[in-house]
N, C-alpha and C positions, 0 to 999 in steps of 0.2 A: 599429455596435452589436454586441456581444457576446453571444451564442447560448450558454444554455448548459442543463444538465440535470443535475439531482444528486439523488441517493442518504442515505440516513442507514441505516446496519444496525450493528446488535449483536450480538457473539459472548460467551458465558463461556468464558474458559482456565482448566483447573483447574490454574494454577501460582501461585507469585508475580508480581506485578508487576512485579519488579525483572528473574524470567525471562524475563513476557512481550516487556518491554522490548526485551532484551539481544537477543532473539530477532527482534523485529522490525526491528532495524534489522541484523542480519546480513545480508551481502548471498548470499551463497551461499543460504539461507534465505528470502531475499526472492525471488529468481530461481523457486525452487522455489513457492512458494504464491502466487506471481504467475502461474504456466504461463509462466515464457518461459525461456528457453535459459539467459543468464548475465546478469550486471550487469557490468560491465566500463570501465574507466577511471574510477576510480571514485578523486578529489582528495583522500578524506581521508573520516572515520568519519562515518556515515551519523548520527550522533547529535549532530553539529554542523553549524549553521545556516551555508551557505554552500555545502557540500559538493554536487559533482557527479557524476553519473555517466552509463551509457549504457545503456538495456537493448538486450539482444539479442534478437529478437522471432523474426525470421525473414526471410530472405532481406538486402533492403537497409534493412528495414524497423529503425530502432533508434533509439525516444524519448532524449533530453538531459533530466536529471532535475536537480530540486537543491533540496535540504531550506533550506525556509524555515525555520524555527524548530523546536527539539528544546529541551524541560523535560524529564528525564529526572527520573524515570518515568514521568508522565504525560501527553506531548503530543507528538508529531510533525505538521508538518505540512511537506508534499512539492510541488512540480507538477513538469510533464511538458511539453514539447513533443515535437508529431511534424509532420510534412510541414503546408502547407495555412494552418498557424496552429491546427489542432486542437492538442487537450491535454486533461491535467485538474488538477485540485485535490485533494489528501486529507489531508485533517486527520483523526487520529487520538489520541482522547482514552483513555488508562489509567485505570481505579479500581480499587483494594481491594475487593476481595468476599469474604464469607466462603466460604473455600473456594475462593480462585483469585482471577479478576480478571476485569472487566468491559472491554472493548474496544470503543468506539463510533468507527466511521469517517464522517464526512461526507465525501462522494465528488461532485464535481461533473465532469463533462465537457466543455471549452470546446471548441463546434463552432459558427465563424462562419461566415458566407457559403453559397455553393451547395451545398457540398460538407457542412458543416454542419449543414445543413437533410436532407440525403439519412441522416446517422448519426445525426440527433436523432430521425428514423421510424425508425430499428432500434433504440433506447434507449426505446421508448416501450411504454407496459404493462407496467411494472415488468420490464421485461428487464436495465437497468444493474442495479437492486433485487437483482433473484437471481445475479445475474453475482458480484456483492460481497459478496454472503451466501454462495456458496459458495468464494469464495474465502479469506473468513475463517473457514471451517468448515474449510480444509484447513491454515491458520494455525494454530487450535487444535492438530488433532488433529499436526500436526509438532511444538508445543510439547510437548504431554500428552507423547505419545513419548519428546521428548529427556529430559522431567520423569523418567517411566519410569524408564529408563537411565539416572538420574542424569549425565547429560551434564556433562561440565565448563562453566565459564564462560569465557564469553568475555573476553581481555585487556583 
């Protein structure tokens, strides 16, 4: 049986959607509004279905990632494994909004067995909930910024 626990949060970027996009699947940019060190090994553009990579967490600790399915602008969906058989799920839908764009992530975290049951009680009372809302609140605000500065696009 599969153990798991998920999330649904929404952020507005006041960019386009085409920025949000481009932004989200950068991985230098992902590493950053993810908190972890680097993404690294990473097979091919984060905005095609197939692609893998590694995040660098900390220590030996470093999830094998690999985008399911990218509709560009509007869909990403990713998972993760880490030690144990834990992981997660994140599907990320883009829309048009006046004035920027809407970002809805459903975030599930696959935690089977003992070990499972032990992170499914730290995920509980909306702690995955605000974990992914503030992480997409620093998504935003690294967008806004590049928007700012009119940042070049990405190739």
């Amino acid at each position: 049986m599969r153990d798991s626990v998920g999330a649904t949060v929404k952020q507005f970027v006041r960019a386009p959607i085409e920025r949000v996009y481009e932004a989200y699947v950068d991985p230098a940019l992902l590493a950053r509004w993810m908190g972890i060190q680097a993404i690294v090994d990473v097979s091919g553009p984060l905005d095609r279905p197939g692609t893998t990579f590694t995040e660098v967490v900390f220590g030996p600790y470093r999830p094998r990632d690999e985008v399911l399915a990218a509709e560009p602008p509007t869909l990403h969906d990713m998972t993760g494994k880490t030690f144990l058989g834990l992981g997660y799920r994140w599907t990320t839908h883009f829309a048009d909004q006046e004035g920027g764009t809407e970002v809805t992530l459903d975030a599930e975290a696959i935690l089977p067995g003992l070990v499972g049951r032990l992170f499914r009680r730290s995920l509980a009372g909306g702690s995955m909930e605000r974990s992914m809302q503030c992480r997409l609140a620093v998504f935003a605000d690294l967008v806004e910024a590049r928007e700012s500065r009119g940042a070049p696009r990405r190739a």
